[in-house]
Structures are given as C-alpha cells and as structure tokens.
C-alpha positions in Angstrom: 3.0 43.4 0.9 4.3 42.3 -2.5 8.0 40.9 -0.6 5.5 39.2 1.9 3.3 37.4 -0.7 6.9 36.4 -2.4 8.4 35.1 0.3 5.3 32.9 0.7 5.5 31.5 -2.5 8.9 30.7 -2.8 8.4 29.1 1.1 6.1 27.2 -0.6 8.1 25.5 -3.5 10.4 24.6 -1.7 8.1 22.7 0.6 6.5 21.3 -2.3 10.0 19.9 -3.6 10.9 18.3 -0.3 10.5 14.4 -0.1 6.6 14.1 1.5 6.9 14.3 5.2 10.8 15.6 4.9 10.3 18.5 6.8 7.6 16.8 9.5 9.3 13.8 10.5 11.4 14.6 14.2 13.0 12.4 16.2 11.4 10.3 18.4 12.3 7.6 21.0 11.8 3.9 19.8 11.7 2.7 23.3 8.9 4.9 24.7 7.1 6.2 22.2 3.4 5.3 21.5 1.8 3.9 17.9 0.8 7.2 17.5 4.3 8.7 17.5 5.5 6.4 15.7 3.5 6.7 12.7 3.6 10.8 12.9 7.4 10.9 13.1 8.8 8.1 11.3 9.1 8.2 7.4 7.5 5.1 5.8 6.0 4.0 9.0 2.4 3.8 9.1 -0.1 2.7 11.5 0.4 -0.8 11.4 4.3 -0.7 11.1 4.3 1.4 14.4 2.1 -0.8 16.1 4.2 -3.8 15.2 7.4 -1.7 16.6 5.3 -1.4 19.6 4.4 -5.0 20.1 8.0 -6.1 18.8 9.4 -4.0 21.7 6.8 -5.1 24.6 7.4 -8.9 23.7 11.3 -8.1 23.1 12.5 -5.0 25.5 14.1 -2.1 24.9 15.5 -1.9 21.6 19.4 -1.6 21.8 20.6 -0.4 18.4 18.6 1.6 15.6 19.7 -2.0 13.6 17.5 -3.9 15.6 14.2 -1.6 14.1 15.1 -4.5 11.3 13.6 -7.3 13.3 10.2 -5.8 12.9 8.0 -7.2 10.3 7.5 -5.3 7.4 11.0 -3.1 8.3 13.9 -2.9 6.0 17.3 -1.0 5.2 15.7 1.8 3.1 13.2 3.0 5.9 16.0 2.5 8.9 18.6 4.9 6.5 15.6 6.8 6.2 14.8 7.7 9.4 18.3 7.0 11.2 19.1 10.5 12.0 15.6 10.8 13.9 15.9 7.7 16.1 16.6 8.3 19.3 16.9 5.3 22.0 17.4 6.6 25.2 18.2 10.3 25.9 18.6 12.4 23.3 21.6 11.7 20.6 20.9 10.3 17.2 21.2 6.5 17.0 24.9 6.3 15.3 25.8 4.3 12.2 27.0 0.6 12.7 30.6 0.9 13.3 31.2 -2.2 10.3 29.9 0.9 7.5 32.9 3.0 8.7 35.4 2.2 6.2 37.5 -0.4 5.3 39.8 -1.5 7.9 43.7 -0.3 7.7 46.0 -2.8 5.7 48.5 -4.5 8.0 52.5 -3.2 7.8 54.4 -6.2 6.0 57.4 -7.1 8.9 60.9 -7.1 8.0 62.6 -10.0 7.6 65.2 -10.6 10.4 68.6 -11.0 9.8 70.4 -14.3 10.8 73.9 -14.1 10.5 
C-alpha cells in the first residue's frame, strides 16, 4: 500500500508541473467541432474565442490550413504553435507546419565559365 500511495504522489507532481491544461487538451477538428469543443480542447481558447472560430468558419467555410485559425479575432501565433500538434482539419493527421518555416532554401551552384577559344 505504501508503493501505491507513492506512485500517487509522484503522479501527482508531475501533473502539477505540467503547463495548465497540457495533459487535457486533444485534438480536435476545426471544421466540425462545436463551441463547446473548442474551448475544452484548445489551449488558450475560451468560450468566446471558440465561438468566434465557429462563426469565422460558418461565414467563411471550411478552414484550409491551421494558418488560417489567424484570421479569427482575438487569435495569434503563440496560441496556433500552441495548439498546432492538436488541430486536425479533416481526417485525422495533425495540421503540418507551413512549408516557408522549413529551413532556409539551398544556395544555388555558381556556373562555370565557358571557354571560348
């Protein structure tokens, strides 16, 4: 019984260490998720954040890209890096970095200069 209530407690820090709602947030589907859903998976999304994603997306359509969550009122870079990894638009797969953060692009080969004799 001692392990048990030891196992507990360390459970329990390290809960308590996690950023708040770390370890509850879960993906969820911009495009048909309700208010609700919203609010209870997103980090930094409240109730009237998730409402406005709702009306943004009834007025606008389907949202295309995790980037466009930015068009939403009150939505900015830290809460779409934030929650990223738990966006989902369509089936199941994590909405993927913009493919401009990749890296730099490769430097171009100099040519050789022809010869003209």
């Amino acid at each position: 019984m001692h392990d048990k209530h030891i196992r507990n407690v360390v459970r329990s820090l390290i809960f308590s260490l996690l950023p708040a709602g770390a370890a509850l947030a879960g993906p969820v589907n911009l495009n048909s998720a309700d208010a609700a859903t919203l609010a209870k998976e997103l980090d930094g999304i409240g109730p009237a954040k998730a409402q406005a994603i709702v009306e943004y997306r009834q007025k606008n359509g389907p949202f295309r890209t995790a980037e466009d969550l930015l068009k939403v009122d009150g939505i900015g870079d830290k809460v779409l890096e934030q929650n990223r990894a738990n966006i989902r638009l369509n089936g199941g797969a994590a909405a993927p970095a913009p493919a401009g953060r990749a890296g730099p692009k490769p430097a171009s080969r100099p040519t050789a200069p022809s010869s003209g004799s």
